[in-house]
C-alpha positions in Angstrom: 33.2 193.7 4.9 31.4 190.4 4.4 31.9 187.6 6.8 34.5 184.9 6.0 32.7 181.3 5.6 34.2 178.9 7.2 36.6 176.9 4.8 36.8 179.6 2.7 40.3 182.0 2.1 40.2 185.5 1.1 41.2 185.4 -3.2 42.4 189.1 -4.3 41.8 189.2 -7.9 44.6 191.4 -10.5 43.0 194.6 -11.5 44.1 196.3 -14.6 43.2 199.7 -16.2 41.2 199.1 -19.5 44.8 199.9 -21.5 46.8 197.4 -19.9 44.4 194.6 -19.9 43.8 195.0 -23.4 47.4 195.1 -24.0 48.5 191.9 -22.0 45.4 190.4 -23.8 46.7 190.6 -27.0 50.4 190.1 -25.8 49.6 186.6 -25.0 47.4 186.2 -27.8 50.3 186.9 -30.3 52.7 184.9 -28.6 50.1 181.8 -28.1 49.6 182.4 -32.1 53.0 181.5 -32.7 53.5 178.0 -31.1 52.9 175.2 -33.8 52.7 171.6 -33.6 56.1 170.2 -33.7 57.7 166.5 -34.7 61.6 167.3 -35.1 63.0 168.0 -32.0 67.0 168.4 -30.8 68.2 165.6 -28.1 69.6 169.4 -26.7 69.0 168.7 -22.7 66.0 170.0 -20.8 66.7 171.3 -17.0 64.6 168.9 -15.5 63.6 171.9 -13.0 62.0 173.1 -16.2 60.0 170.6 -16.8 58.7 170.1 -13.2 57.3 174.0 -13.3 55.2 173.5 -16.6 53.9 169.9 -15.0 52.9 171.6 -11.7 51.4 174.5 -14.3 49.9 172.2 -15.8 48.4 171.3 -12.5 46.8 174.6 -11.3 44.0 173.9 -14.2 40.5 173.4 -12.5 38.5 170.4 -11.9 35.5 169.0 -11.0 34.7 169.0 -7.5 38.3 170.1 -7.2 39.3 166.1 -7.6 42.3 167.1 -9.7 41.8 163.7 -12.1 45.5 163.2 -13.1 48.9 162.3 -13.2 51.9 163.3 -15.1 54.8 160.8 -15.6 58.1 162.3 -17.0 60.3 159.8 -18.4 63.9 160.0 -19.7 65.6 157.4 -19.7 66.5 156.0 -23.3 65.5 152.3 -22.8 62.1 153.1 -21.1 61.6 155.8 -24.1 62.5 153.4 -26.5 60.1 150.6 -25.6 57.5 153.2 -25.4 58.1 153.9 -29.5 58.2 150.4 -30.3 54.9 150.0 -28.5 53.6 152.9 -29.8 54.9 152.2 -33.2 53.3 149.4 -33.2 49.8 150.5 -32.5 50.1 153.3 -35.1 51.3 150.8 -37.8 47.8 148.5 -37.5 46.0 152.3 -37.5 47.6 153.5 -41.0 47.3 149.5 -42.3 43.5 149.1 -41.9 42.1 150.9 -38.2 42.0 154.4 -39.9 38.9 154.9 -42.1 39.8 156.5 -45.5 38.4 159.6 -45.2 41.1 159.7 -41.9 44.1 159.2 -43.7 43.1 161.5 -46.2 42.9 164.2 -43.3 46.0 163.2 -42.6 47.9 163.6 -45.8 48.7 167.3 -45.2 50.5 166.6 -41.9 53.2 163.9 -43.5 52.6 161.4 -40.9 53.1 157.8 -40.8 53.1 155.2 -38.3 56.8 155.5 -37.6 57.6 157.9 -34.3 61.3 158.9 -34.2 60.4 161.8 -31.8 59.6 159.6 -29.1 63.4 158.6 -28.9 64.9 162.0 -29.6 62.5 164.2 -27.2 65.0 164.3 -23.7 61.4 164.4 -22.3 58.1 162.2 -22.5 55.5 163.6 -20.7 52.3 161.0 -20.1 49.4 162.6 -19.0 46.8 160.3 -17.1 43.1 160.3 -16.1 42.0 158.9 -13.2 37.7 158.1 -13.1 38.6 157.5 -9.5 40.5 157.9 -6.9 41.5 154.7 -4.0 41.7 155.7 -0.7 42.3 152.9 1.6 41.6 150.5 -1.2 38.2 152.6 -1.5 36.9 153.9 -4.7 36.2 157.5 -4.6 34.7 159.0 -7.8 36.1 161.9 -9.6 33.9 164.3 -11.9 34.1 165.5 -15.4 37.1 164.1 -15.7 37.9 164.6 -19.6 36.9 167.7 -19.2 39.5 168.3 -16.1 42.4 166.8 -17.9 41.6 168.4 -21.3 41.7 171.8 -19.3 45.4 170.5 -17.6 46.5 169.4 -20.7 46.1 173.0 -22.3 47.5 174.8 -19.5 50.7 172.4 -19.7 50.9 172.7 -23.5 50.5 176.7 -22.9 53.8 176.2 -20.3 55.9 173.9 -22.5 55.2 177.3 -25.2 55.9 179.5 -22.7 59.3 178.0 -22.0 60.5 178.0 -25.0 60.0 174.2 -25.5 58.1 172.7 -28.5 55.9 169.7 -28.4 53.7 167.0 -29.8 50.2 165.5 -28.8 51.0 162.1 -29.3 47.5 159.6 -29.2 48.5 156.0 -30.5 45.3 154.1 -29.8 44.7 151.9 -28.0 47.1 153.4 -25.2 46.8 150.8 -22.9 50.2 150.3 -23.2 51.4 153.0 -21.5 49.8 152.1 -18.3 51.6 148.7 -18.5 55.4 149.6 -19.1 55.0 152.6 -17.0 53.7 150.3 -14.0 51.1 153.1 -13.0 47.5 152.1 -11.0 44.8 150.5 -11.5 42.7 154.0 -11.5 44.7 155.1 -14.2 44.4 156.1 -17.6 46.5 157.4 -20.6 45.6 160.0 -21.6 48.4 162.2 -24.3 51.7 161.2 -25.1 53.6 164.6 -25.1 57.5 164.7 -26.3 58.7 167.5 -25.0 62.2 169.5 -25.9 64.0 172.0 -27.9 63.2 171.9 -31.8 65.8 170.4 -34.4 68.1 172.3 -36.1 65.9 172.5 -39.3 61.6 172.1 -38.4 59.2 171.8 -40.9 55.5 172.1 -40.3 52.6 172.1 -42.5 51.3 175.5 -44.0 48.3 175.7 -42.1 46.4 178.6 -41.2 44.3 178.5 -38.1 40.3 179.4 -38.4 39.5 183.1 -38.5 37.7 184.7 -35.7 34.2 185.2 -37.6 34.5 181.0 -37.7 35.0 180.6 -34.1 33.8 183.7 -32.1 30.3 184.1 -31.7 29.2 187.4 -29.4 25.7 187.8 -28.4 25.6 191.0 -27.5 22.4 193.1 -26.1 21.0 195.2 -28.8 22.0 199.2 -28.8 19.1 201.5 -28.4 
């Protein structure tokens, strides 16, 4: 048995035969196939215990250096959600009135978009998602690493959990975002990162008819050649 370094705990790995790994595999894939962009949602309450298991999901992503470069702030109460929209509204109405380039809002023709955000009212849940470059310790700035990358990965893993409950959401990026940081009074080290409404779906949802890429478009195997 190898020697246990110092700092280091034991990790015991899940094993599974070929046939059940293959079949939770494409479990998950099927179920991950179904979730879907969503902009209608109920005001149906959310158990807020809910919410703080797919944040601390969310959570167990890795990082660089294991700096864990984020924050999540959960907010539910009408008035602060409301002056979130009208902030937010009012950065996406200067996008769709001259930011966006043509060729942008021609993307974004299929999705039925404007600048006005009704979800951010109706959601029970916001869920902000900051970065932080650094950390301040003792009033001391301590870098973190790869921190996109960190909080890209957190992000999916809390997106995967809002799925997995049951929940539907929306990856809300009004830019600038700056705004975020202000009403919701966070640090100095902080940085929005997504807006996420989070809740049950309306009644009646409609999404675009969109098909995701096929695999030969985004899986790429290189493979050693067979004798």
């Amino acid at each position: 048995m190898a020697e246990k370094k110092p700092g280091f705990t034991t990790y015991k790995c899940m094993r599974y035969p070929k046939a059940e790994m293959l079949k939770r595999s494409r479990e998950l894939h099927q179920f991950m196939e179904r979730r879907r962009t969503v902009r209608e949602f109920s005001d149906k309450e959310v158990p807020y215990e809910v919410i703080e298991h797919i944040v601390m999901t969310a959570s167990t992503a890795p990082s660089g250096a294991h700096k864990q470069p984020w924050s999540f702030c959960v907010v539910s109460d009408p008035a602060l959600k409301h002056q979130i929209r009208e902030a937010a509204e009012k950065e996406e109405y200067e996008n769709y009135h001259g930011r966006m380039s043509e060729e942008w809002l021609e993307d974004l023709q299929p999705f039925g978009t404007d600048w006005e955000k009704p979800f951010l009212d109706v959601a029970p849940y916001l869920i902000v998602v900051f970065k932080k470059p650094y950390d301040l310790v003792d009033g001391v700035q301590k870098k973190n690493y790869y921190v996109n990358e960190s909080v890209g990965l957190a992000a999916g893993f809390l997106l995967s959990a809002i799925h997995n409950a049951g929940l539907v959401a929306v990856t809300h990026t009004p830019s600038p975002m700056n705004f975020l940081q202000k009403i919701l009074g966070r640090p100095e080290n902080e940085r929005p990162f997504l807006l996420i409404p989070v809740g049950y779906p309306a009644d009646v949802v409609h999404i675009p008819d969109l098909e995701r890429k096929p695999k030969e478009e985004v899986l790429f195997h290189y493979a050693a050649p067979k004798d």
